[in-house]
C-alpha positions as CSV (number, residue, x, y, z in Angstrom):
1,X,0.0,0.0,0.0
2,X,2.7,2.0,0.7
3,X,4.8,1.8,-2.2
4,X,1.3,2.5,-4.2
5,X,1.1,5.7,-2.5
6,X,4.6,6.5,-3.2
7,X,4.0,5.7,-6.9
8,X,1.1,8.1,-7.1
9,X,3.0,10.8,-5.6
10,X,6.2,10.7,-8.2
11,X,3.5,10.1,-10.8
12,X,1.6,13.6,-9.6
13,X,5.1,15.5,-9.3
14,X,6.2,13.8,-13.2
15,X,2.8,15.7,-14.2
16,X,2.9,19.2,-12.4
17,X,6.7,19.0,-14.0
18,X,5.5,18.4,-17.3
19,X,2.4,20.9,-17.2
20,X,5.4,23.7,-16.2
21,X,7.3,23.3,-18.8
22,X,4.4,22.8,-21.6
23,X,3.7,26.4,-20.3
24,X,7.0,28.1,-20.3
25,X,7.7,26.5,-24.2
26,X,4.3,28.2,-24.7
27,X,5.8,31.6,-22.9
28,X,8.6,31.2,-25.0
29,X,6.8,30.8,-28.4
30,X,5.0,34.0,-27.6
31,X,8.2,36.3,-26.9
32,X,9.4,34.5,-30.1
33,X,6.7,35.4,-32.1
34,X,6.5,39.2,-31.2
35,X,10.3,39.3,-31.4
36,X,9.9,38.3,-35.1
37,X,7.0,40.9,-35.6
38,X,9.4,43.6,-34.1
39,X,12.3,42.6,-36.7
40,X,9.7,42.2,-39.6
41,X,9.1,45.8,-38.5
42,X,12.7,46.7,-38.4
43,X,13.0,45.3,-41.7
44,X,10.7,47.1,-43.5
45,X,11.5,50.5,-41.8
46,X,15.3,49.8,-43.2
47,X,13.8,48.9,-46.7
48,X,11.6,52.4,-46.5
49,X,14.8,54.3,-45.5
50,X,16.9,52.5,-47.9
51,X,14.2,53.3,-51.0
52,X,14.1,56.9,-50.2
53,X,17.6,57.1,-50.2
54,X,18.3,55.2,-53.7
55,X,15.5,58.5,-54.5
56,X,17.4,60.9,-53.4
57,X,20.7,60.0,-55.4
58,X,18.6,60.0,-58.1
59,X,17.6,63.5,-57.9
60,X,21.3,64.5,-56.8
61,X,22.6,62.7,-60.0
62,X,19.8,64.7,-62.0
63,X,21.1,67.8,-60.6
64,X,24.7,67.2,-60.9
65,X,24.5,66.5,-64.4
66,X,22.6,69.8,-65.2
67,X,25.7,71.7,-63.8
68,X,28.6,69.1,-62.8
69,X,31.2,72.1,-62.7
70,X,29.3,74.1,-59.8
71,X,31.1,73.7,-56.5
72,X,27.8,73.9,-54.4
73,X,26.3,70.9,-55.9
74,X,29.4,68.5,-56.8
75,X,29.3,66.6,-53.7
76,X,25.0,65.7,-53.9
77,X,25.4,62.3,-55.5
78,X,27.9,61.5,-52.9
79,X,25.6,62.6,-50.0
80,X,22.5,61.4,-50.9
81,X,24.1,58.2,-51.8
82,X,25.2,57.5,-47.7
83,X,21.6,58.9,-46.9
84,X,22.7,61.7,-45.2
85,X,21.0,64.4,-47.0
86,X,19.2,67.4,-44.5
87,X,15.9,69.3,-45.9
88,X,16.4,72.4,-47.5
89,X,15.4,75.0,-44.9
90,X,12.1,77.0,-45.8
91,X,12.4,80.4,-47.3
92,X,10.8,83.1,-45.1
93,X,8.7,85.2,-47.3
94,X,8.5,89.1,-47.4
95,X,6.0,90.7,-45.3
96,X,3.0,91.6,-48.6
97,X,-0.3,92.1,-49.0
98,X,-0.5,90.1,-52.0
99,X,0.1,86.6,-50.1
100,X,-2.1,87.2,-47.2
101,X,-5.2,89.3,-48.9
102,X,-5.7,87.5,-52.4
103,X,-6.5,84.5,-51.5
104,X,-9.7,83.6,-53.2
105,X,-8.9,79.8,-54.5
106,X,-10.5,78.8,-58.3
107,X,-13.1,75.6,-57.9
108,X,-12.1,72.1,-58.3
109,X,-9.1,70.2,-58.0
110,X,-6.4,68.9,-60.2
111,X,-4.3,65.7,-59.3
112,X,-0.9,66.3,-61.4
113,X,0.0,63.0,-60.7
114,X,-2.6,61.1,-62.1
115,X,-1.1,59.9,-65.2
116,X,2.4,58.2,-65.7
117,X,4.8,60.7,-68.0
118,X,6.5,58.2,-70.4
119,X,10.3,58.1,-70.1
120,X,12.5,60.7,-72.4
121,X,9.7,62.5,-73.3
122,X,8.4,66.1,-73.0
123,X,4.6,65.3,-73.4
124,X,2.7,66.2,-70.3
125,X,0.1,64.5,-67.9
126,X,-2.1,67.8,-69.4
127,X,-1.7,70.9,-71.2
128,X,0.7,71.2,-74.4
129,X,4.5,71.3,-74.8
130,X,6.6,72.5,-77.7
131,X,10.2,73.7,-78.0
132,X,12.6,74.7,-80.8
133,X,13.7,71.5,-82.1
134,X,16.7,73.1,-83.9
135,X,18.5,73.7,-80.4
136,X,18.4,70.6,-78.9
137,X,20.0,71.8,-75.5
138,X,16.9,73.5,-75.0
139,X,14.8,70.1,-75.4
140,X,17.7,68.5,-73.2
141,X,17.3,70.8,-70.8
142,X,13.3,70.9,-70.1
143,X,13.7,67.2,-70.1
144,X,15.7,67.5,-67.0
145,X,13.6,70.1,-65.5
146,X,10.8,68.5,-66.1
147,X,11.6,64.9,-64.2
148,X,12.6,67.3,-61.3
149,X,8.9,69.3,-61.0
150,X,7.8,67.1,-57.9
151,X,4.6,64.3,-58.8
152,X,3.0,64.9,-55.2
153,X,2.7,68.6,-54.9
154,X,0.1,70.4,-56.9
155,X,-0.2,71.0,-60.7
156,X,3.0,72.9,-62.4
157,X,3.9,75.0,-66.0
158,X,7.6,76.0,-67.3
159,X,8.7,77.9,-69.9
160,X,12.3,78.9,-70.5
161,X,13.9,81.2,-73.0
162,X,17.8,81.2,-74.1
163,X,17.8,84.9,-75.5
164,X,20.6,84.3,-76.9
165,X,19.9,81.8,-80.0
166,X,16.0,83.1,-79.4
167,X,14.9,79.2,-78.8
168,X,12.4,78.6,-76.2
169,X,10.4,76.2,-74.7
170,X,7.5,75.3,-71.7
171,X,6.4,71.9,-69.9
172,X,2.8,71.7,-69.8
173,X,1.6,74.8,-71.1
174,X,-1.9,75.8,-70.1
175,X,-3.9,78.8,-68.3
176,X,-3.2,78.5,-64.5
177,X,-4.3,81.3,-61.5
178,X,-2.2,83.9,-62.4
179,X,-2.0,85.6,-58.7
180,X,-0.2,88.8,-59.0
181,X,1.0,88.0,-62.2
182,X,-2.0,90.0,-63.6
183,X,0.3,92.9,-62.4
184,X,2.7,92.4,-65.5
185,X,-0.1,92.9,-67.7
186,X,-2.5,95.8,-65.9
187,X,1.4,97.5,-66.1
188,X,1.6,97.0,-70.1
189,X,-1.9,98.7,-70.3
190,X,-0.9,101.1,-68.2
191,X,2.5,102.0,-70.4
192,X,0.2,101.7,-73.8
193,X,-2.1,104.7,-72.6
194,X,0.4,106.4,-70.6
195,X,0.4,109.8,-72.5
196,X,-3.8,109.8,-72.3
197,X,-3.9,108.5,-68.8
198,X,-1.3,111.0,-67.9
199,X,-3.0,114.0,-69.1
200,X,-5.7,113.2,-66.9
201,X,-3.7,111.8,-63.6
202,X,-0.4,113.3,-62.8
203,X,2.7,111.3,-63.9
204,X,3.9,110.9,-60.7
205,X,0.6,109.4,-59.2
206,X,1.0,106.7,-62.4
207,X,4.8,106.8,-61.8
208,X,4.4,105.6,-57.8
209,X,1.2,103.2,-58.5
210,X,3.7,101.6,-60.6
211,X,6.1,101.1,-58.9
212,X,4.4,100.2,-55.4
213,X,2.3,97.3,-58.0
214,X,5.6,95.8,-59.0
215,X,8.0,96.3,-56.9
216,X,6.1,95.6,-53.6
217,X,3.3,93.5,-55.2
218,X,1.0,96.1,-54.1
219,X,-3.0,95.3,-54.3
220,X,-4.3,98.3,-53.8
221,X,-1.6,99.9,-56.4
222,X,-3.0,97.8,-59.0
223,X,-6.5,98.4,-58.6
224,X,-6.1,102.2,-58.3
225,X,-4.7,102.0,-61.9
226,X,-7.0,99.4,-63.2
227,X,-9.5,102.2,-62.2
228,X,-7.6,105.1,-64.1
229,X,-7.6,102.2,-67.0
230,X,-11.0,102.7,-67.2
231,X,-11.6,106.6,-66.0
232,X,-12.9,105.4,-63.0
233,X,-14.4,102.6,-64.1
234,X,-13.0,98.7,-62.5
235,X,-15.3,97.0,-65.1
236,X,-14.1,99.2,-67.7
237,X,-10.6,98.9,-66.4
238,X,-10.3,95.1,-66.7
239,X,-12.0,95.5,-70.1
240,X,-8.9,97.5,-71.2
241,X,-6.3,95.5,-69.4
242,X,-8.1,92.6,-71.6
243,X,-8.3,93.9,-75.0
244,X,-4.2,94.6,-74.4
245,X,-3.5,91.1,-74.2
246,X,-6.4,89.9,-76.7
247,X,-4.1,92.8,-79.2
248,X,-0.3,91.6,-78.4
249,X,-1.5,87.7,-78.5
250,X,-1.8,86.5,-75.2
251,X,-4.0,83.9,-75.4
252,X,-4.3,82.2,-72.3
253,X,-4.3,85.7,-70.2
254,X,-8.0,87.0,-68.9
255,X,-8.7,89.4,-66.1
256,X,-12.0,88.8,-64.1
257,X,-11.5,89.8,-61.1
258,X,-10.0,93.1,-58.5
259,X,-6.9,92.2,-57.1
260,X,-8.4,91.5,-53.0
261,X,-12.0,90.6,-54.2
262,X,-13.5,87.0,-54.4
263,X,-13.0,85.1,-57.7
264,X,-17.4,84.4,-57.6
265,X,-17.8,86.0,-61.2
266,X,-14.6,85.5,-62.7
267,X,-10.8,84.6,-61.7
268,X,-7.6,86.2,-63.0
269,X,-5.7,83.6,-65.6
270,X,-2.2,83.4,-67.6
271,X,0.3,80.8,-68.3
272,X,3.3,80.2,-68.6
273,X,4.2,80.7,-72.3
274,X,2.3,84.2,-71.8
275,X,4.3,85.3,-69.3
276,X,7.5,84.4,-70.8
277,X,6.5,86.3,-74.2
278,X,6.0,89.5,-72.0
279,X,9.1,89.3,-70.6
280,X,10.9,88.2,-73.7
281,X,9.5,91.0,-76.0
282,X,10.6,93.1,-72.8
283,X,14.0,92.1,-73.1
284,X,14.6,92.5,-76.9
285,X,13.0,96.1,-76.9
286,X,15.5,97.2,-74.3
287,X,18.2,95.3,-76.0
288,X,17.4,96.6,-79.4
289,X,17.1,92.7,-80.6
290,X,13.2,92.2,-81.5
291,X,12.7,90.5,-84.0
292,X,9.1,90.6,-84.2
293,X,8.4,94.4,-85.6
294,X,4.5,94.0,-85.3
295,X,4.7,93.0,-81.3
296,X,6.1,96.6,-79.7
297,X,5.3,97.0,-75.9
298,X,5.2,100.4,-75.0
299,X,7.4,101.8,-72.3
300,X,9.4,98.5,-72.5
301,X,13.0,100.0,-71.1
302,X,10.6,101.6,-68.0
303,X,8.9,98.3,-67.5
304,X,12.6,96.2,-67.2
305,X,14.0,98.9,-65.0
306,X,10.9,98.8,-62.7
307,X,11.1,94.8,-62.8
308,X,14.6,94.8,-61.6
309,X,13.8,96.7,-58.7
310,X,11.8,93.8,-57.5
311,X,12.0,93.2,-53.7
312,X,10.3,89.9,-53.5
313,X,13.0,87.4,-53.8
314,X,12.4,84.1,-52.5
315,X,12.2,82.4,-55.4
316,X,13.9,82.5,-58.9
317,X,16.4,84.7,-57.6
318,X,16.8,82.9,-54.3
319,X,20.0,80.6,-55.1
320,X,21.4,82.7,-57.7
321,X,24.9,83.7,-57.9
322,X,26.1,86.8,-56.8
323,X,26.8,87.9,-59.8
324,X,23.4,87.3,-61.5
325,X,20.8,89.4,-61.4
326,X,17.0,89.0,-61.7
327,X,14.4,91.0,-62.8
328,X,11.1,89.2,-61.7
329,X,7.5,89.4,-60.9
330,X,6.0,86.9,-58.6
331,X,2.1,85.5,-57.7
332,X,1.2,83.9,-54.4
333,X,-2.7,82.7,-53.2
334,X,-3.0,79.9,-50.9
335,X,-2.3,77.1,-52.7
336,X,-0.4,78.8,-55.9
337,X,3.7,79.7,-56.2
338,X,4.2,81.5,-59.4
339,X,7.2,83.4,-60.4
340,X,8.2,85.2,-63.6
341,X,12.0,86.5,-64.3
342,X,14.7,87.5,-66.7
343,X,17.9,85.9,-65.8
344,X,21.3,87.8,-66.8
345,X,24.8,87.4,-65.9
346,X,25.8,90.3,-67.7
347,X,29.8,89.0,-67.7
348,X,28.9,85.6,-69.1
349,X,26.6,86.6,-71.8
350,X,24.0,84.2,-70.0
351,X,20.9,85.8,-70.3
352,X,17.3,84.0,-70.3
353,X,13.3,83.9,-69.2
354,X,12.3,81.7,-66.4
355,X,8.5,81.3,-65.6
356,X,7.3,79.2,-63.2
357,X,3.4,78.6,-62.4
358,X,1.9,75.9,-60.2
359,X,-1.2,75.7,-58.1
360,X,-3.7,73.1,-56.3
361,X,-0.4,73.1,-53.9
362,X,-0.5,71.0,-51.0
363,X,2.9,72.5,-49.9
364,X,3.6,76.2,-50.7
365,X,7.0,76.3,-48.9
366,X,8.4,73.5,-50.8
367,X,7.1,75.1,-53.8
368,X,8.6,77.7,-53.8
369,X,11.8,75.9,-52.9
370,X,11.9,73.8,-55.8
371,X,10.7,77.4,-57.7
372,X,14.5,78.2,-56.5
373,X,16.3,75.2,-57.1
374,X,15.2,74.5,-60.7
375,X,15.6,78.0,-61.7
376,X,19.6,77.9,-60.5
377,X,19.7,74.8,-62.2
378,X,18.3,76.3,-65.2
379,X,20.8,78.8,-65.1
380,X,24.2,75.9,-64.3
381,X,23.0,74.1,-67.5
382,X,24.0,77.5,-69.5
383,X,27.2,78.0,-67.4
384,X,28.8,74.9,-67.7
């Protein structure tokens, strides 16, 4: 009876033994199983970091090869390569009333990454593209600029201009919120009836509106001589500053609206291309080099001079050179970075037109950062 009793009791210990150690296997197989979880995590996290970085020396190679002889970008690949690459600081805009009080936003919303853009190619997602096929640097060139216009930030235009061989070119051409851009135009009008408008308004009031309108991006500026436009008129005004761009070809270029008042019956529209004639025609006037006799601009010399007084500077002109100058007009609303300039390094012989439009932004500062980047890259392609 005795060694029964015994028997059970190593029989019952044998059990409880087993039972413990069934449970700490099962312990064990737990901690192993969120341990592999945590490194499945781990792993992906290093494949996310390693794909962004493999991005980034792509976009440092892209910009390396537009100007591989500049100092300031010869060591990108190399950095973006180890993964070591720190975001470009913001640029801190000027104090305006352009950004902060016209900021009426046009309906609906464009997704600019919607469609895939075929490889080597200069077509578009939307709008148009064409360049001067007998200067194939310039085709070269907007192909670069073009695969380094960001996919995930808003809808965006180019055009460029090398002045010197007269080629020129644009990236998705179409009529985009022009912002303060109107400004170039009201400020053609203005110069066509400036002897009329003068005799009626004393040159100096048209002289300061002017200059406040371009120079500071003043509002109220440009609707003061929208008004005298239309002898007191706004409607009239716009009318005018309308019929000059239906008369020097502008196509895509439409005023419906007041600078500061809501875009319900009508919005204020250009484009690139547009933009870039103005300028261009501006250019060749002051230079004596047009070569189109019926498109004059009156008060051409006054309008460069004004435009290189510009104090708003945070974006084509933002990485320049010292040595090179911009003469500029820029457009800001909420969710649109535009900028229009005339680049010229006077001691190269570099000189060209830059416009860059974009809106439906979801990212104004980095807009107008890659505003500043592409346009120095524009400018390293030519100084090579």
């Amino acid at each position: 009876m005795k060694k029964n009793t015994f028997l059970y009791i190593v029989i019952a210990v044998l059990v409880i033994a087993l039972a413990g150690l069934g449970a700490l296997n099962v312990r064990s197989l737990d901690k192993l199983a969120s341990l592999q979880t945590k490194v499945n995590k781990l792993q992906k996290s290093v494949q996310e970091v390693s794909d962004s970085a493999a991005e980034l020396s792509s976009k440092a190679n892209q910009l390396d090869a537009l100007y591989p002889d500049d100092p300031t970008v010869s060591s990108a690949a190399a950095a973006a390569s180890s993964a070591e690459v720190q975001g470009p600081s913001a640029q801190e805009e000027s104090t305006d009333t352009s950004a902060a009080s016209d900021s009426s936003e046009a309906s609906g919303s464009k997704d600019s990454s919607s469609s895939t853009q075929e490889e080597g190619t200069l077509s578009p997602s939307s709008g148009s593209t064409f360049t001067d096929n007998s200067d194939s640097s310039m085709d070269n060139l907007l192909n670069q600029v073009q695969s380094l216009l960001p996919t995930d930030n808003g809808t965006w235009s180019v055009y460029v201009c090398n002045l010197a061989k007269n080629t020129e070119g644009t990236i998705n051409d179409q009529q985009m919120q022009a912002a303060s851009l109107i400004k170039l135009y009201i400020m053609g009008a203005v110069y066509e009836d400036y002897d009329s408008l003068s005799s009626k308004y004393s040159k100096e009031q048209l002289d300061n509106a002017l200059n406040s309108m371009i120079t500071v991006s003043d509002n109220d500026a440009a609707n003061t001589l929208v008004s005298y436009l239309g002898g007191g008129d706004d409607a009239a005004g716009m009318a005018r500053v309308n019929k000059f761009c239906k008369d020097h070809g502008y196509t895509s270029t439409s005023m419906g609206r007041l600078l500061l008042a809501d875009n319900s019956n009508g919005d204020n529209y250009t484009s690139a291309k547009d933009c870039g004639k103005f300028l261009k025609t501006i250019y060749q006037i002051d230079k004596g080099t047009a070569t189109d006799n019926n498109d004059t601009l009156a008060g051409a010399e006054y309008m460069y001079r004004l435009l290189k007084m510009q104090t708003r500077k945070n974006k084509i002109p933002a990485q320049m050179p010292s040595e090179v100058k911009v003469a500029n007009k820029t457009g800001e609303l909420d969710h649109v970075e535009n900028d229009a300039g005339i680049i010229y390094d006077t001691a190269k012989g570099i000189d060209l037109v830059v416009c860059f439009m974009s809106q439906d932004l979801n990212d104004t500062s980095a807009a107008q950062n890659t505003i500043a980047q592409d346009s120095r890259a524009i400018y390293g392609y030519y100084n090579e």
